[in-house]
C-alpha positions, 0 to 999 in steps of 0.5 A: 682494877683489882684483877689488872693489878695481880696480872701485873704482878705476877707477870712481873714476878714471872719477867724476873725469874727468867731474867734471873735464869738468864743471867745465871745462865750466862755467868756460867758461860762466860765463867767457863771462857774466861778461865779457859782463856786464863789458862793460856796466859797464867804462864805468860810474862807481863809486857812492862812500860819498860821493856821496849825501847826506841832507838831514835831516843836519846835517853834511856828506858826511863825517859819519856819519848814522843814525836808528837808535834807540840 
């Protein structure tokens, strides 16, 4: 019982440093795709709530419109 408790542990401690150098891993990885990917939108206008309008509205930009059936 003694010797089953030890391989356990330190199966287990061995489990968790891979999964460490996994997650490092992808970190690093996915750090790199998303400041490759920001640097196409750091220059980019935000689309607003306000900035597109309907025609079919009789208010103005800041009024609520829908054509939902109520």
């Amino acid at each position: 019982m003694k010797y089953f408790v030890i391989s356990f542990l330190v199966f287990f401690m061995g489990c968790k440093a891979t999964q460490t150098n996994l997650e490092d891993s992808y970190i690093d990885k996915e750090k790199n795709r998303v400041l490759d990917k920001e640097k196409a939108y750091v220059d980019a206008e935000p689309i607003t709530v306000t900035a597109g309008t309907c025609e079919r509205s009789t208010g103005n930009k800041n009024d609520f419109y829908s054509e939902g059936d109520y």
